[in-house]
TILO-998728 format. One line per 5 residues: number of its first residue (from 1); for each residue z, x, y of N, C-alpha, C. Coordinates in Angstrom, 2 decimals, always signed. Layout:
N
NUM> Z X Y Z X Y Z X Y; ... .
//
This chain:
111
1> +30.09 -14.96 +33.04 +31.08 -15.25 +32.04 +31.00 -14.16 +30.97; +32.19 -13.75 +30.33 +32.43 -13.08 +29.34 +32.20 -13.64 +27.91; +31.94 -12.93 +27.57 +31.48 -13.63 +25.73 +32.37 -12.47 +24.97; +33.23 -12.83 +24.10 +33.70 -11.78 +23.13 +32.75 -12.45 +21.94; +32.38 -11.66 +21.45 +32.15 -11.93 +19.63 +32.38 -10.84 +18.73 .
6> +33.05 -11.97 +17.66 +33.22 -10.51 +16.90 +33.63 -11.32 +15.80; +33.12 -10.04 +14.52 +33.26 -10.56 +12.87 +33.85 -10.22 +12.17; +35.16 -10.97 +12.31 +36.25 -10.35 +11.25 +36.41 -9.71 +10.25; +35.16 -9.90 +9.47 +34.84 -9.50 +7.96 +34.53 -7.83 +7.92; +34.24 -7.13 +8.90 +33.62 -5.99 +9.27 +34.68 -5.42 +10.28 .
11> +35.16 -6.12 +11.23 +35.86 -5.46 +11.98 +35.24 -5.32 +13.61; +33.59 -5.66 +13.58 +32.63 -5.34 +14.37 +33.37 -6.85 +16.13; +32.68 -5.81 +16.81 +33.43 -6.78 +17.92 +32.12 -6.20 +18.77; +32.01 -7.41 +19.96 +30.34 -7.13 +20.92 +31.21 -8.21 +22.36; +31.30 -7.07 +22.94 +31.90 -7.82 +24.66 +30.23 -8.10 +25.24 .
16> +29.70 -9.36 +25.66 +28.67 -9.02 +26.64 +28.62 -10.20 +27.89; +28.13 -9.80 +28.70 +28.55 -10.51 +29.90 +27.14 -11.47 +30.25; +27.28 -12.77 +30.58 +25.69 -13.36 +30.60 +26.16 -13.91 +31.98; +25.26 -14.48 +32.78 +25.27 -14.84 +34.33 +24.39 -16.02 +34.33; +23.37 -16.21 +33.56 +22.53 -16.92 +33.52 +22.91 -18.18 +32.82 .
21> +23.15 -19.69 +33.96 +24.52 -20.89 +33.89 +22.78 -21.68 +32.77; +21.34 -21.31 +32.94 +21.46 -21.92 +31.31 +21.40 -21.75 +30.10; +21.58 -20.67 +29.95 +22.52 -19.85 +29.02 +23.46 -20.23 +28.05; +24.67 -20.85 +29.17 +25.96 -21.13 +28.91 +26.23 -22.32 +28.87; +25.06 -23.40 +29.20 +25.36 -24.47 +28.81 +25.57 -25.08 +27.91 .
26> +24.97 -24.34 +26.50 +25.93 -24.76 +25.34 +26.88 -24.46 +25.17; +27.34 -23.95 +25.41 +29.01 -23.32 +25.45 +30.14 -24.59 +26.34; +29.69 -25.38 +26.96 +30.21 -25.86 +27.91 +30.49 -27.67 +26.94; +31.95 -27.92 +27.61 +32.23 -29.60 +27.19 +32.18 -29.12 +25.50; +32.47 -27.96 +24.97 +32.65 -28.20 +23.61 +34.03 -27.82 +23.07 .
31> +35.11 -28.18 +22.05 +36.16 -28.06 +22.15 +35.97 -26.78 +20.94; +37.65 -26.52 +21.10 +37.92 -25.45 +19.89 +37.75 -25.33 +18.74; +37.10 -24.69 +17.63 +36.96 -24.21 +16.14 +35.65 -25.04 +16.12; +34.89 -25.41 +17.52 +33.12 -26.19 +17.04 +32.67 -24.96 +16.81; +31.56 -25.06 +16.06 +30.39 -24.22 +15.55 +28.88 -24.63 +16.64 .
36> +28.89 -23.87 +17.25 +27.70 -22.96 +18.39 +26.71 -22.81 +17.83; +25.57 -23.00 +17.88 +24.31 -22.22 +17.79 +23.98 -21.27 +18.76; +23.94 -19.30 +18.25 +23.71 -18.77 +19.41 +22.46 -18.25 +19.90; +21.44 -19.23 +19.41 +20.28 -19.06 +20.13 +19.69 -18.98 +21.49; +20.51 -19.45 +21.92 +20.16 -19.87 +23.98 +20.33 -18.44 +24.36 .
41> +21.66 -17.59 +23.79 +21.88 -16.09 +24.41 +21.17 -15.37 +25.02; +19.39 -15.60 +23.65 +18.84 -14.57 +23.54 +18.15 -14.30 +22.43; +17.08 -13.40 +22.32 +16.01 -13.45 +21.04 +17.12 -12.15 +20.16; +18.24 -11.43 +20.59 +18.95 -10.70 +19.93 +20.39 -11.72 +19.00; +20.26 -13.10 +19.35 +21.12 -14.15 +18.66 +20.37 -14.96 +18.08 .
46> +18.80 -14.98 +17.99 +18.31 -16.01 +16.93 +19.02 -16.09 +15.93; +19.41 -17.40 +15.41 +19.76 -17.57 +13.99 +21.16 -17.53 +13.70; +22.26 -17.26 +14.37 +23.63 -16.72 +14.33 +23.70 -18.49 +14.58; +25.09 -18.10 +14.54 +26.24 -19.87 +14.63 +27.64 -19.07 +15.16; +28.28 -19.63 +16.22 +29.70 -18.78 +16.78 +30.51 -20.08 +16.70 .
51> +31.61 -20.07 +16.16 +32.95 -20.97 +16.41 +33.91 -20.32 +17.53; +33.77 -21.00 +18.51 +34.67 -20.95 +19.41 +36.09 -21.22 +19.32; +36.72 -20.09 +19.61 +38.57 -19.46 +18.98 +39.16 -19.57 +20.25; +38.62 -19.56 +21.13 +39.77 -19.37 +22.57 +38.74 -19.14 +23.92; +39.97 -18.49 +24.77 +39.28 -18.74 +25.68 +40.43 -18.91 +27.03 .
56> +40.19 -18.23 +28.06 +41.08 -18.43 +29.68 +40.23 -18.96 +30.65; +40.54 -19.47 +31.55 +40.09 -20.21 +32.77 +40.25 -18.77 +34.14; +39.76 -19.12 +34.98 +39.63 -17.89 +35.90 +40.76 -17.73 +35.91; +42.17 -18.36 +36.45 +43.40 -17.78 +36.46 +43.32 -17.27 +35.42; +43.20 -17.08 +33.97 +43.92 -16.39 +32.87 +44.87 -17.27 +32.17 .
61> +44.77 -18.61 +32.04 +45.29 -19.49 +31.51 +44.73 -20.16 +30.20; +45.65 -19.25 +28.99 +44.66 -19.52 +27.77 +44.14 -21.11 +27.07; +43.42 -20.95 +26.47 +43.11 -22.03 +25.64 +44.12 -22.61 +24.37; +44.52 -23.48 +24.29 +45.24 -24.47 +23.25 +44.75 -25.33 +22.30; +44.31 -24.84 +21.27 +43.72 -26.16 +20.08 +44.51 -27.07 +20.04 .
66> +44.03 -28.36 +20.03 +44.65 -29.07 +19.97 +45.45 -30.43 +21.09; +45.01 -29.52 +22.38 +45.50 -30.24 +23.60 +43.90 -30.59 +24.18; +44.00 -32.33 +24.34 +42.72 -32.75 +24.69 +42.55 -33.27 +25.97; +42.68 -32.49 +26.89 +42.52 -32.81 +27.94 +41.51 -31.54 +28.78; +40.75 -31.77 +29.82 +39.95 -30.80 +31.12 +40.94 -29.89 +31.91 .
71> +41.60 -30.38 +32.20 +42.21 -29.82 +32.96 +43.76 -28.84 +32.85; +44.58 -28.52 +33.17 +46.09 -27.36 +32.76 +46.71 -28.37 +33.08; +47.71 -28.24 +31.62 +49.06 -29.31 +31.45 +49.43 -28.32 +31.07; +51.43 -29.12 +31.36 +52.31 -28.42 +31.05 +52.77 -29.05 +29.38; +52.72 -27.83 +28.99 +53.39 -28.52 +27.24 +54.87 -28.32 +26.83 .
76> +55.82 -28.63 +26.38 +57.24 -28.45 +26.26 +56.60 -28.11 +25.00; +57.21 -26.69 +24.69 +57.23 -26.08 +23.48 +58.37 -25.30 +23.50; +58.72 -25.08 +21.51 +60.03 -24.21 +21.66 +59.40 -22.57 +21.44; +60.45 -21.68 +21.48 +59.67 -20.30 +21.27 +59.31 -20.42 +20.68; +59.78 -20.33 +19.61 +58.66 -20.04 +18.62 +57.37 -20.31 +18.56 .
81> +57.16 -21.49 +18.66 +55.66 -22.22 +19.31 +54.95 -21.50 +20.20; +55.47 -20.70 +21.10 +54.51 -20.63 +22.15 +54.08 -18.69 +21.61; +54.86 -17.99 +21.14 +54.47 -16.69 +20.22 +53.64 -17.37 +18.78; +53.46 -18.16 +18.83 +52.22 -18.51 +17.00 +51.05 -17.85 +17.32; +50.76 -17.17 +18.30 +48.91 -16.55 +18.36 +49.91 -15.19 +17.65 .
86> +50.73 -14.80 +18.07 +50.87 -13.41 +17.96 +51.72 -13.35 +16.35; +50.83 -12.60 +15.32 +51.08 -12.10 +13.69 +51.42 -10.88 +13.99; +52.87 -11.04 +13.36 +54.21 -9.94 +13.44 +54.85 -10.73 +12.80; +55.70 -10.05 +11.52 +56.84 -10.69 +11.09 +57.90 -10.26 +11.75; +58.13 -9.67 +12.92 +59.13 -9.44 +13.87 +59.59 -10.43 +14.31 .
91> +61.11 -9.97 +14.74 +61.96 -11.09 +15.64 +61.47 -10.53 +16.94; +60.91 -11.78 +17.66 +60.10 -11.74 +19.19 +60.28 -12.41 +20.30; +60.06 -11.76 +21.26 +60.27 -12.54 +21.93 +59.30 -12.54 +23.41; +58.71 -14.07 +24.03 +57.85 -13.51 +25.08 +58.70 -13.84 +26.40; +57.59 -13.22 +26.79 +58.12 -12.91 +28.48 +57.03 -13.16 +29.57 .
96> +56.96 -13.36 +30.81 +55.65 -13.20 +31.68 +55.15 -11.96 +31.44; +55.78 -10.68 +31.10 +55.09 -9.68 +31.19 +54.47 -9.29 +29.71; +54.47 -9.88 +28.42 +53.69 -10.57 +27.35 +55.02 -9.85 +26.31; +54.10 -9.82 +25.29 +55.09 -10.03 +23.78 +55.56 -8.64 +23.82; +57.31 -8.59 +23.44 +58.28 -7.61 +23.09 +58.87 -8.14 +21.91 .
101> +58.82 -6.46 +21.44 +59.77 -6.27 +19.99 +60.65 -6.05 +20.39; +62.08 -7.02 +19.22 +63.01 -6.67 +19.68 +63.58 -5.32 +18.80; +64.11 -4.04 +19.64 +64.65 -2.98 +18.15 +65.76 -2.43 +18.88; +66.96 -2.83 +18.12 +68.04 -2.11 +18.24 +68.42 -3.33 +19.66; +69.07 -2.34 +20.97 +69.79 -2.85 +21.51 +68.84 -3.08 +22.70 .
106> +67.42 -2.32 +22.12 +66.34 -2.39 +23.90 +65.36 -2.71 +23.55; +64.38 -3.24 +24.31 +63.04 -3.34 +23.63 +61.96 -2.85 +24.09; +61.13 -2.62 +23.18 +59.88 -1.80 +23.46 +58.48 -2.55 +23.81; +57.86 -2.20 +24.38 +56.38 -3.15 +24.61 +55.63 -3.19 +23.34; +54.42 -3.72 +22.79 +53.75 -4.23 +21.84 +52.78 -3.68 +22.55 .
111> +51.99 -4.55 +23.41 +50.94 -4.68 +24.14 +50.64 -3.76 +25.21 .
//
């Protein structure tokens, strides 16, 4: 599994990859914006605390605060709703192939 962390305050961001399932068992059955202790990582995370922000399932099917269920539901949302991760005061719009600006008469990729 992939671990992003990273500290907004600084800008600082740390991709690291752990394999070891007890490890990750705190990480596991806990929902969105809980606060982690990241001691299990590793003697390089003594003492830290991580709030968990997100998150995809092997397909790539992101995480939703707020929806309490295990498993992928379908949610009826309007656009707008479903672009709220993405900060742009642009008029937007998504697509399967992800978020476009709209400018002029064509649009350009973001991402």
């Amino acid at each position: 599994m992939k671990l992003n962390i990273s500290f907004p305050a600084t800008g600082c961001q740390k991709l690291i990859e752990v394999d070891d399932e007890r490890k990750l068992r705190t990480f596991y059955e806990k929902r969105m914006a809980t606060e982690v202790a990241a001691d299990a990582l590793g003697e390089e995370w003594k003492g830290y605390v991580v709030r968990i922000s997100g998150g995809n399932d092997k397909q790539g099917f992101p995480m939703k605060q707020g929806v309490l269920t295990h498993g992928r539901v379908r949610l009826l949302l309007k656009k707008a709703q479903i672009c709220a991760g993405l900060h742009c005061g642009c008029q937007s719009e998504c697509s399967q192939f992800g978020h476009r600006e709209k400018r002029g008469e064509g649009y350009s990729r973001t991402h």
